[in-house]
C-alpha positions as CSV (number, residue, x, y, z in Angstrom):
1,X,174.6,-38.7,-96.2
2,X,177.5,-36.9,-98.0
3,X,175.7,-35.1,-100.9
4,X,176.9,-35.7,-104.4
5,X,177.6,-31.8,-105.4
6,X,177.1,-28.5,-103.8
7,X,176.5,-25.1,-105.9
8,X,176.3,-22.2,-103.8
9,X,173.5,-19.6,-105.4
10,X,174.9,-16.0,-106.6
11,X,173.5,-12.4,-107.2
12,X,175.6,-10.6,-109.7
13,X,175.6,-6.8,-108.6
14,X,177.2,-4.4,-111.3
15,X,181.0,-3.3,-110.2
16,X,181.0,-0.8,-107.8
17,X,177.8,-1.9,-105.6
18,X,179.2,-2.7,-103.0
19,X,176.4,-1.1,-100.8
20,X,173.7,-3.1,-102.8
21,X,175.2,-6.4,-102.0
22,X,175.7,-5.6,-99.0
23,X,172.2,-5.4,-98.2
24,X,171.3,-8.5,-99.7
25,X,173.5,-10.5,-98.1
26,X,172.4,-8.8,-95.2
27,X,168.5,-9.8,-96.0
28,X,169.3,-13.3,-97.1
29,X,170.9,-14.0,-94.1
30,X,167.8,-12.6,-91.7
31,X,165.6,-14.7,-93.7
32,X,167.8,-17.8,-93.2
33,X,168.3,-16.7,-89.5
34,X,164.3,-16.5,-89.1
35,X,163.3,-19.8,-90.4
36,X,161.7,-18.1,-93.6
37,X,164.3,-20.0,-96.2
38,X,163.6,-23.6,-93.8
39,X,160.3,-23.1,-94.2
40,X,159.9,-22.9,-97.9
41,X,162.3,-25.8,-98.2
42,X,160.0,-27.8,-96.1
43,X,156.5,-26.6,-98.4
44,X,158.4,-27.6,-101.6
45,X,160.9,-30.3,-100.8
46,X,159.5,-33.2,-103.0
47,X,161.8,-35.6,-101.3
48,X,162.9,-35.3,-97.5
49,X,166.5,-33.9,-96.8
50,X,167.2,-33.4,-100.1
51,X,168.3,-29.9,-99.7
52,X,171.1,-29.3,-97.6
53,X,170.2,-26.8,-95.5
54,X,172.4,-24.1,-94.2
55,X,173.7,-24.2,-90.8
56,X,172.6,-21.9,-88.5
57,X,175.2,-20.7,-86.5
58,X,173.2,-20.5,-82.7
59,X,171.5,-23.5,-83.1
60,X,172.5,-26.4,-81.2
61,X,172.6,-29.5,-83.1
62,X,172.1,-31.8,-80.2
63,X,175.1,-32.0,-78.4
64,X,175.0,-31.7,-75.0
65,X,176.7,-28.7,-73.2
């Protein structure tokens, strides 16, 4: 189902901190990467799928190779 509107989520770091956001996109990413951010969609999702979840880039989505 094609979702009715998608707003990415922001940090705001002051100008200049480069370094700073940096590491959080690093962070964020693991935790997506790990399963951490699926599985706290999945404790508080009050309706199934109706988060879009991000795609995980090594993670076959059922097509055969």
């Amino acid at each position: 189902m094609k979702p009715v509107r998608v707003f990415p989520n922001v940090l705001m770091v002051g100008k200049g901190e480069d370094r700073l956001r940096s590491t959080l996109n690093t962070a964020i990413q693991e935790l997506v990467n790990n399963g951490f951010v699926d599985r706290v969609i999945d404790k508080y999702e009050k309706y199934p799928n109706s988060f879009q979840r991000v795609a995980i880039p090594y993670k076959e989505t059922g097509a055969s190779k």
